[in-house]
C-alpha positions in Angstrom: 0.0 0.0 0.0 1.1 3.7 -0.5 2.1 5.9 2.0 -0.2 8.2 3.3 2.1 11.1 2.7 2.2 10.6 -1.1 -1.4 10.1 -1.6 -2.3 13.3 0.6 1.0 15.6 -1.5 -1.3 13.5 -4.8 -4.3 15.4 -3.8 -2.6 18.5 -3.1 -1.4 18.5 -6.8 -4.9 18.3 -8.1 -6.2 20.7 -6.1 -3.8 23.2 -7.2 -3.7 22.3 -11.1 -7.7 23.0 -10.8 -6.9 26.4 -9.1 -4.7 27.9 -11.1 -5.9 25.9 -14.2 -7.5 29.1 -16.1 -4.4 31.6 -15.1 -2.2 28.7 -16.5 -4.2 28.0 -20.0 -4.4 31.7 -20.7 -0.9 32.6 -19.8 -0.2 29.4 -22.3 -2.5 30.8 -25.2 -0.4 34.4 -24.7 2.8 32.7 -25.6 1.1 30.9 -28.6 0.7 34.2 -30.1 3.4 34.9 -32.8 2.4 38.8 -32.8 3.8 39.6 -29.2 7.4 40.4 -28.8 10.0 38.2 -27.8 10.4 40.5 -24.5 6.8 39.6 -23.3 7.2 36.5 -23.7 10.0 36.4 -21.7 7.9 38.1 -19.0 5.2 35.5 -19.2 7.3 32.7 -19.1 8.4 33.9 -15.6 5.0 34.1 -14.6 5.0 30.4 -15.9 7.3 29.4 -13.6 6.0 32.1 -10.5 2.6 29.8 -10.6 4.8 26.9 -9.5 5.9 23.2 -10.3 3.1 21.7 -8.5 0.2 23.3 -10.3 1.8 21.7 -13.6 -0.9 18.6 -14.9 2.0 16.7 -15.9 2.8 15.9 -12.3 -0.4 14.7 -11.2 0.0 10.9 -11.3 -3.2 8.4 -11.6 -3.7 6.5 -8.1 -5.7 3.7 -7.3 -8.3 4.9 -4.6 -8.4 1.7 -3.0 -4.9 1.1 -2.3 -2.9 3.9 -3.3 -0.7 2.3 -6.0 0.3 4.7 -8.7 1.8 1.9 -11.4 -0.4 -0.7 -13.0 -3.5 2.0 -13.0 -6.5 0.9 -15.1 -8.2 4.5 -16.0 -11.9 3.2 -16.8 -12.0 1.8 -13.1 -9.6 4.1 -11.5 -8.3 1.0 -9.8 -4.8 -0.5 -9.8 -4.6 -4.0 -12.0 -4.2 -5.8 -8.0 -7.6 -4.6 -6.9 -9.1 -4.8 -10.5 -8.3 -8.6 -10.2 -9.0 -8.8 -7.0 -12.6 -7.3 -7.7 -13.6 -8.8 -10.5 -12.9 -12.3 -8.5 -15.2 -11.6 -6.1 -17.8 -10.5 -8.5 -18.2 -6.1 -7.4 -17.5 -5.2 -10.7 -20.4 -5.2 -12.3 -20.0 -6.2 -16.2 -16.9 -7.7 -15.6 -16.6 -11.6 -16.8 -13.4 -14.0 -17.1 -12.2 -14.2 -20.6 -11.6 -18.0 -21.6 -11.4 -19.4 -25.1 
């Protein structure tokens, strides 16, 4: 299982990417634009990096919310391929059969 500490700095990651989320996108779209100087872009690039590494979406990593377990992540069940199986044997996932042929 995960430690706590990871899942918890995890959620803290998501909450800021959907804070600053609209700031980010349109700071994005500015430097995009091929009509504004190279000077202002410079400038907006520092804002970039002002908003911090944490409210980036590429560091958010996919969890299971079961277990914690960031590798091994199955998105259409948000669960990790141990608690899918583990699921799926029991019979809670509804729609889920064995395969065999």
């Amino acid at each position: 299982m995960a430690r706590l500490a990871s899942i918890k700095k995890n959620e803290l990651k998501k909450r800021l990417i959907e804070k600053k989320k609209a700031r980010r996108d349109e700071l994005r779209a500015k430097m995009k634009d091929l009509k504004i100087p190279v000077e202002e872009k410079l400038a907006i690039q520092f804002e970039l990096q002002k908003l911090g590494r944490r409210s980036c979406p590429t560091q958010y990593r996919n969890r299971c919310y079961l277990s914690g377990r960031p590798r091994g992540y199955l998105r259409d069940f948000a669960l990790c391929r141990n608690m899918f199986r583990k699921l799926a044997s029991e019979g809670k996932l509804p729609g889920v059969i064995k395969a065999s042929w």
